[in-house]
C-alpha positions in Angstrom: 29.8 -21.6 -211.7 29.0 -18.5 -213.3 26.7 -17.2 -210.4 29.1 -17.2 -207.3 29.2 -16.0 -203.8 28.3 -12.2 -203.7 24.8 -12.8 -204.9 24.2 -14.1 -201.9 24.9 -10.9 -200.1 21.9 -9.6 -201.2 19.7 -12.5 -201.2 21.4 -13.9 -197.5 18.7 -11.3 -195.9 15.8 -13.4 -197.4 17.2 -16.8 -195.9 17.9 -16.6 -192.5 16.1 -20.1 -192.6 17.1 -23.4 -193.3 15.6 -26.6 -194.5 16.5 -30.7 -196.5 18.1 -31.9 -199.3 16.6 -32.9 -201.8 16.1 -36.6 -201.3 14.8 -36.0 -197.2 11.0 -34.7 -198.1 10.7 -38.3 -198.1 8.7 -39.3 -194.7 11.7 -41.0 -192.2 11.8 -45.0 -192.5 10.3 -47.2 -190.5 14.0 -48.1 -187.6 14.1 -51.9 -187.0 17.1 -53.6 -184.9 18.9 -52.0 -181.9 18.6 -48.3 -181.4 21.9 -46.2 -183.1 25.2 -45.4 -181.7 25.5 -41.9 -180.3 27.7 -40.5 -183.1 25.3 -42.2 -185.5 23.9 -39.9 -188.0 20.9 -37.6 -187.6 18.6 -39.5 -190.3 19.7 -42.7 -188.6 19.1 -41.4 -185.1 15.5 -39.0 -186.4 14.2 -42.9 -187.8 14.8 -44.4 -184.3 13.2 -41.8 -182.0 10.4 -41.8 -184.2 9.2 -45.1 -183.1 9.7 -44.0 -179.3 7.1 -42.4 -177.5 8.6 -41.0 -174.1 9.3 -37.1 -173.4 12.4 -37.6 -173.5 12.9 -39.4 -177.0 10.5 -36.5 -178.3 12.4 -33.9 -177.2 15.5 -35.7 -178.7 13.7 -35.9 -181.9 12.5 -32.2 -182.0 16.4 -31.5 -181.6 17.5 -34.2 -184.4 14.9 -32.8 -186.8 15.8 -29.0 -186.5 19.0 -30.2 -186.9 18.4 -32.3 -190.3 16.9 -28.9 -191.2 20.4 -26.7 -190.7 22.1 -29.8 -192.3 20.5 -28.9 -195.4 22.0 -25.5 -195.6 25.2 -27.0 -196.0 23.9 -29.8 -198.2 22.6 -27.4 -200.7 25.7 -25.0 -200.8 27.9 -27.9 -201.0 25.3 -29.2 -204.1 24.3 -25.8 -205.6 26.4 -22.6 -204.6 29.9 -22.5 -203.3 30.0 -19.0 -202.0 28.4 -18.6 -198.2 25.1 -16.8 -196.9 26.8 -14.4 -194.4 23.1 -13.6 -192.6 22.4 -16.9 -192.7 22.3 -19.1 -189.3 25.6 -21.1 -190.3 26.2 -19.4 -193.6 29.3 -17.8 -192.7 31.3 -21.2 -192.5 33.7 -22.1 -195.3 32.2 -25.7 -196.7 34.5 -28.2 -198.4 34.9 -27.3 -202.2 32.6 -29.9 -204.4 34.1 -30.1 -207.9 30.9 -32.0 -209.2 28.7 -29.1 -207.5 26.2 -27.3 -210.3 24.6 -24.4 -209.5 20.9 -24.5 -209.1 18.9 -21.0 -209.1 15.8 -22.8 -207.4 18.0 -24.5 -204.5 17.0 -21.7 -201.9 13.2 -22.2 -202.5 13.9 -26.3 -202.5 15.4 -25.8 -199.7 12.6 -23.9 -197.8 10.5 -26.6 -198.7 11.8 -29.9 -197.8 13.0 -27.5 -195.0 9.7 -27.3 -193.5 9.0 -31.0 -193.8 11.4 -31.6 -191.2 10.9 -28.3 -189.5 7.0 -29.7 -189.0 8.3 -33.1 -187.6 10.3 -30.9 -184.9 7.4 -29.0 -183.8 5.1 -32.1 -183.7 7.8 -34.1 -181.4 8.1 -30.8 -179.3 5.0 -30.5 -178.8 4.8 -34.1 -177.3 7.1 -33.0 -175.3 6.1 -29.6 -173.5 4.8 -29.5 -170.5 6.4 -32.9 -170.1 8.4 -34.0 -166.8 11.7 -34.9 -168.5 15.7 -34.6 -168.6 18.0 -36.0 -171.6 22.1 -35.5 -171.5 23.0 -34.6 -175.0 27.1 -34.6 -175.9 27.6 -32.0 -178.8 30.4 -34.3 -180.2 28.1 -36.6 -180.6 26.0 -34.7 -183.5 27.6 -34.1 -187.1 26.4 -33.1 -190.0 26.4 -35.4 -193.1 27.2 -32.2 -195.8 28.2 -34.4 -198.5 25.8 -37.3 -197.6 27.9 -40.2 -197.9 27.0 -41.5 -194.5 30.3 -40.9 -192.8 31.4 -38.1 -190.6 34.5 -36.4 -192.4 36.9 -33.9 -191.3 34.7 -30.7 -191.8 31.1 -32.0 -190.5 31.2 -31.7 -186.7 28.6 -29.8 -185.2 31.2 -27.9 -182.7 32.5 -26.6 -185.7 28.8 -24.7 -187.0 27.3 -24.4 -183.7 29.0 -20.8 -183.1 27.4 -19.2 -186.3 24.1 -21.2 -186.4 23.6 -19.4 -183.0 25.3 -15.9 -183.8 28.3 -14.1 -183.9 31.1 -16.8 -182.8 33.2 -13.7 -181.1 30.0 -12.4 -179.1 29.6 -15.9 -177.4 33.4 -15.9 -176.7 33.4 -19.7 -178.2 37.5 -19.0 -177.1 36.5 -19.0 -173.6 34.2 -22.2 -174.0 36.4 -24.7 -176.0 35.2 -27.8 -175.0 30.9 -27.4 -174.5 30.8 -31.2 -174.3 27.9 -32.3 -172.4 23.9 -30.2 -172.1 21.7 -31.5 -169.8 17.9 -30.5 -171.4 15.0 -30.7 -169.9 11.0 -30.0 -169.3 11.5 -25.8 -170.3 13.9 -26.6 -172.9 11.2 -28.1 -175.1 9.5 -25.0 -175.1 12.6 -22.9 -176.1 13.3 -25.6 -178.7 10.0 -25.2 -180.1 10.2 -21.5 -180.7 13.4 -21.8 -182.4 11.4 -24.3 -184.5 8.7 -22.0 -185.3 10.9 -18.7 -186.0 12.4 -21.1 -189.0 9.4 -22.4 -190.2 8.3 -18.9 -190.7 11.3 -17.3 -192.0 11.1 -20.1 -194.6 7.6 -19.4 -195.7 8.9 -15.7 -195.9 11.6 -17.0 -198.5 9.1 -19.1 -200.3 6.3 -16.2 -200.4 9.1 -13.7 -202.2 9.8 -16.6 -205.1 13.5 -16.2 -205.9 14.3 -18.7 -208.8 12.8 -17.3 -211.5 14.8 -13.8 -210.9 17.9 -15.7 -209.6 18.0 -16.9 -213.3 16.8 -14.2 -214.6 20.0 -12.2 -213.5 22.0 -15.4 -213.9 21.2 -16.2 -217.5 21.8 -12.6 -218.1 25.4 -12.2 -216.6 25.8 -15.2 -219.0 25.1 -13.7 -222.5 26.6 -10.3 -221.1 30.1 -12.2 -220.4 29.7 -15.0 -223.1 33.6 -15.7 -222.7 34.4 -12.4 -221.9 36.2 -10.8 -218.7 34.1 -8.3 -217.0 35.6 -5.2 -215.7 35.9 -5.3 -212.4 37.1 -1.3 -212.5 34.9 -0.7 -209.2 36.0 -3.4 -207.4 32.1 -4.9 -207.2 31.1 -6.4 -209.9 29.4 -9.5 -208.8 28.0 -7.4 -205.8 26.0 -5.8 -208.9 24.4 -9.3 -209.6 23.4 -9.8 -206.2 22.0 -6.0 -205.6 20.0 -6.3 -208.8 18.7 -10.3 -207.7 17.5 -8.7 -204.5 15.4 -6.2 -206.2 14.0 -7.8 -208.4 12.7 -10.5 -205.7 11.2 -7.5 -203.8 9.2 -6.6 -206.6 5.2 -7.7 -206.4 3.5 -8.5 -203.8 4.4 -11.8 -201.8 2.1 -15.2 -201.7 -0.8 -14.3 -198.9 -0.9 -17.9 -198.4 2.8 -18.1 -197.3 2.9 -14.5 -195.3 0.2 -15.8 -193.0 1.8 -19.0 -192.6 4.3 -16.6 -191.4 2.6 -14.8 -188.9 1.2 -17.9 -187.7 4.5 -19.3 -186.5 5.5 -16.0 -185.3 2.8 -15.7 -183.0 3.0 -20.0 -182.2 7.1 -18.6 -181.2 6.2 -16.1 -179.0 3.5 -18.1 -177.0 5.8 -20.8 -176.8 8.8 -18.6 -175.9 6.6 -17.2 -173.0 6.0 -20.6 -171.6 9.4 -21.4 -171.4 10.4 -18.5 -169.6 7.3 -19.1 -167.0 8.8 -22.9 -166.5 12.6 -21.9 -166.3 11.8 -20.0 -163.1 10.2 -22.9 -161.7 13.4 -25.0 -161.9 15.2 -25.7 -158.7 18.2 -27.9 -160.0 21.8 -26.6 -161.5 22.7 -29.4 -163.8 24.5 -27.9 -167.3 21.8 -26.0 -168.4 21.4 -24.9 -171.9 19.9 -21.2 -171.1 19.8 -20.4 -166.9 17.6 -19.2 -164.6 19.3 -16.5 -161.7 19.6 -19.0 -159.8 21.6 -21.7 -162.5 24.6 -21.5 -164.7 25.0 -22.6 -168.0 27.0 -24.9 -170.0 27.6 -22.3 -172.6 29.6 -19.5 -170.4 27.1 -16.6 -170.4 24.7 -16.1 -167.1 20.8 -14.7 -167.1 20.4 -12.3 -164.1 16.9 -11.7 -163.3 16.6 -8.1 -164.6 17.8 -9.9 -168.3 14.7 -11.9 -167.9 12.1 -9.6 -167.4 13.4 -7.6 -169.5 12.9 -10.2 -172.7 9.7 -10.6 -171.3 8.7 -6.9 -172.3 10.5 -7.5 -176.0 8.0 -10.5 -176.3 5.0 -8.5 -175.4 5.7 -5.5 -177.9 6.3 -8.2 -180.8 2.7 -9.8 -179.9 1.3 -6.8 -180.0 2.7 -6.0 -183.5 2.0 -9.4 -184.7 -1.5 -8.8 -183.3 -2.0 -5.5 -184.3 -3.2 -3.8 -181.5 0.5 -1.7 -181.7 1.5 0.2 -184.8 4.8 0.2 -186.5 6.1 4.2 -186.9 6.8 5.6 -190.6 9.5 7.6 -191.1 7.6 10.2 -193.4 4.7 10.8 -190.9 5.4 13.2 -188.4 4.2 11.6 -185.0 2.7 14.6 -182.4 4.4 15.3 -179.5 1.4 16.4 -177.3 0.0 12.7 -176.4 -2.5 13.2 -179.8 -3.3 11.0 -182.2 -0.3 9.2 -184.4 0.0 6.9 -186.8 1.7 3.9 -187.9 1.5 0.4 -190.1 -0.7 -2.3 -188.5 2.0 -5.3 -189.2 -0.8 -7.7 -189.1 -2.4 -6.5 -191.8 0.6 -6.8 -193.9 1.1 -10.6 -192.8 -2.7 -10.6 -193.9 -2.3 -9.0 -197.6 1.0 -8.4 -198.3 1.5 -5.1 -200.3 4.0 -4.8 -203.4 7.7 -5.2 -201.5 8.7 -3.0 -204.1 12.0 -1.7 -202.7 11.1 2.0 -204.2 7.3 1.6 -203.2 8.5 0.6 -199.5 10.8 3.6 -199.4 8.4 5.7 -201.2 5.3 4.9 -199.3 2.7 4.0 -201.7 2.6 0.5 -201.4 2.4 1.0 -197.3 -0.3 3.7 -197.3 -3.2 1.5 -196.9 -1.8 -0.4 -193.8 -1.2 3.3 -192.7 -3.9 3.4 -189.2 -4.3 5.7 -185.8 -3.5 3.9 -182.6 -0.8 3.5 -180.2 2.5 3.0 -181.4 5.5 0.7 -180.3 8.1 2.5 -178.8 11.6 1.4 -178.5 12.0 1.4 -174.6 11.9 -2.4 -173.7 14.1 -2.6 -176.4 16.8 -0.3 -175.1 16.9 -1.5 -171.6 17.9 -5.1 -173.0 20.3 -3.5 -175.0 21.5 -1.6 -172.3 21.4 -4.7 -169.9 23.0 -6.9 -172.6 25.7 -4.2 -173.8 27.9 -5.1 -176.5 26.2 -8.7 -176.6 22.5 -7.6 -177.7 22.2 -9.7 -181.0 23.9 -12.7 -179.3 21.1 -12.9 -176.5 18.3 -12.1 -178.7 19.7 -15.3 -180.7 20.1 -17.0 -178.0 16.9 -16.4 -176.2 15.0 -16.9 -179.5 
């Protein structure tokens, strides 16, 4: 393929989402004859627990159906793009090569939107689910993902093998520690966390979709094309398919992004935060200790890492500056206006606003200001404080619980 890995580099920030192949934005099929096996595979298992009705079985299927989603990842790189998508929830993992892959400059906006089919299934079962009295044991080595859909699991498709990058940094969670996760016992709260997971996808993938990248993906790819045409290119600097990828991103930045898909967005943004908030508020109410996917103080969890209270409350405070910035009632600080020191007026960018109408992402304009100066407003602004003190409660393992506490 003559568009390879490092374009991704760039582009990687604009698709820290995930979504279907191309044959699943097909509606799941109708499941006759005895439910699957455990290791069956997730469209075999999503088309049974969409004919059941309980809590439990719609949790299940909220967890199936995110999963179909992060299957697609794979399914498109292994398809499209052999390189990997290093800020992308899995898209650090080496896949199998494909020799009959062909590379596809639309396959990250495909994938954003047979993505959000199943993405919309997920939140629909979740929501079935919350608030639900429930418990369902799930075995991790019982869920694999079916990258080069020929219905079998192979040698590189166990989940165990993704789960450590489609949740973070592999290192910070000390996976070493952990080898064998084997079984998670969910329950009522973990819907809730589930479903804000759900929503922070579905609106990083209308983010993707309102920025349009295929037509400059091919833009830049056709070009590198005719440049080459047979040729060797010089590789003098030691970057030079990091220029393709620099010059994909801008171009993608330039214009303003689709209103329609920005406040889609900020929809599910706001839908992650309520339903993060509930989940917290029912965690605490747990009096049980049974391998729990995220602890209360009082719980430990299957995964290693514990949740003192402080951590808690603390997230709590992160959750109620992004509402107010999704909200607008806090301001965003711009590095070229001077903010006063004596408690007097300041200024900032209402975020809302920009979900709302989206200015010109120009990357020069956004440095620059002048795409930004109408969102420009006098309020209060968001400090960094509640941040800081999760940092400083989390230490070296910040990013890892943000990830992990969606």
């Amino acid at each position: 393929m003559i568009f390879r890995r490092s374009l991704m580099l760039g582009l990687s920030i604009l698709v820290a989402s995930c979504s279907e192949g191309q044959d699943q934005s097909r509606a799941t099929e109708q499941w006759s004859g005895d439910p699957p096996v455990a290791s069956a595979s997730l469209a075999d298992k999503a088309s049974y627990l969409a004919t059941q009705s309980s809590p439990a079985a719609q949790f299940e299927l909220g967890v199936v159906e995110t999963m179909r989603a992060i299957e697609t990842v794979y399914r498109y790189r292994y398809d499209h793009f052999s390189g990997q998508l290093p800020l992308t929830p899995g898209g650090r993992h080496r896949l199998p090569t494909n020799p009959d892959a062909e590379f596809d400059p639309a396959f990250i906006d495909n994938a954003m939107r047979d993505g959000l089919v199943h993405l919309k299934r997920a939140t629909n079962a979740l929501e079935n689910a919350s608030g639900k009295d429930f418990a369902v044991v799930l075995n991790v080595d019982d869920f694999w993902f079916d990258i080069d859909q020929d219905g079998k699991q192979g040698e590189n498709e166990a989940l165990m093998q993704y789960l450590p990058g489609i949740l973070g940094n592999p290192n910070s969670m000390r996976w070493r520690e952990v080898p064998e996760i084997g079984e998670i016992r969910f329950d009522t709260a973990d819907a809730d966390w589930l479903l804000a997971y759900a929503h922070t996808l579905s609106g990083m993938a209308e983010i993707v979709l309102a920025m349009d990248t295929a037509p400059a993906i091919k833009q830049i790819t056709d070009g590198r094309e005719a440049l080459l045409d047979g040729r060797d290119p010089s590789n003098m600097f030691g970057f030079d398919e990091e220029v393709d990828s620099f010059a994909a991103f801008i171009m993608i930045m330039r214009g303003a992004p689709k209103a329609e898909h920005s406040r889609r967005a900020h929809k599910h943004f706001l839908a992650m935060v309520d339903a993060n908030q509930d989940f917290w508020k029912r965690l605490e109410e747990e009096d049980d200790d049974d391998r729990e996917w995220i602890p209360n103080s009082r719980q430990s969890s299957a995964l290693g890492p514990q949740v003192p209270p402080e951590l808690a409350e603390s997230w709590q405070h992160v959750l109620g500056d992004i509402r107010d910035l999704l909200e607008g009632r806090k301001l965003v600080p711009y590095w070229r206006i001077e903010q006063a020191e004596d408690g007097g007026a300041e200024y900032g960018l209402n975020l809302k606003a920009i979900f709302m109408d989206p200015p010109d992402t120009d990357i020069i304009l956004l440095i620059q200001g002048a795409s930004l100066a109408p969102y420009l407003e006098k309020g209060e602004l968001v400090d960094r404080d509640a941040w800081r003190e999760f940092s400083r409660l989390t230490g070296r393992q910040t990013g890892m619980f943000a990830l992990w506490f969606n």
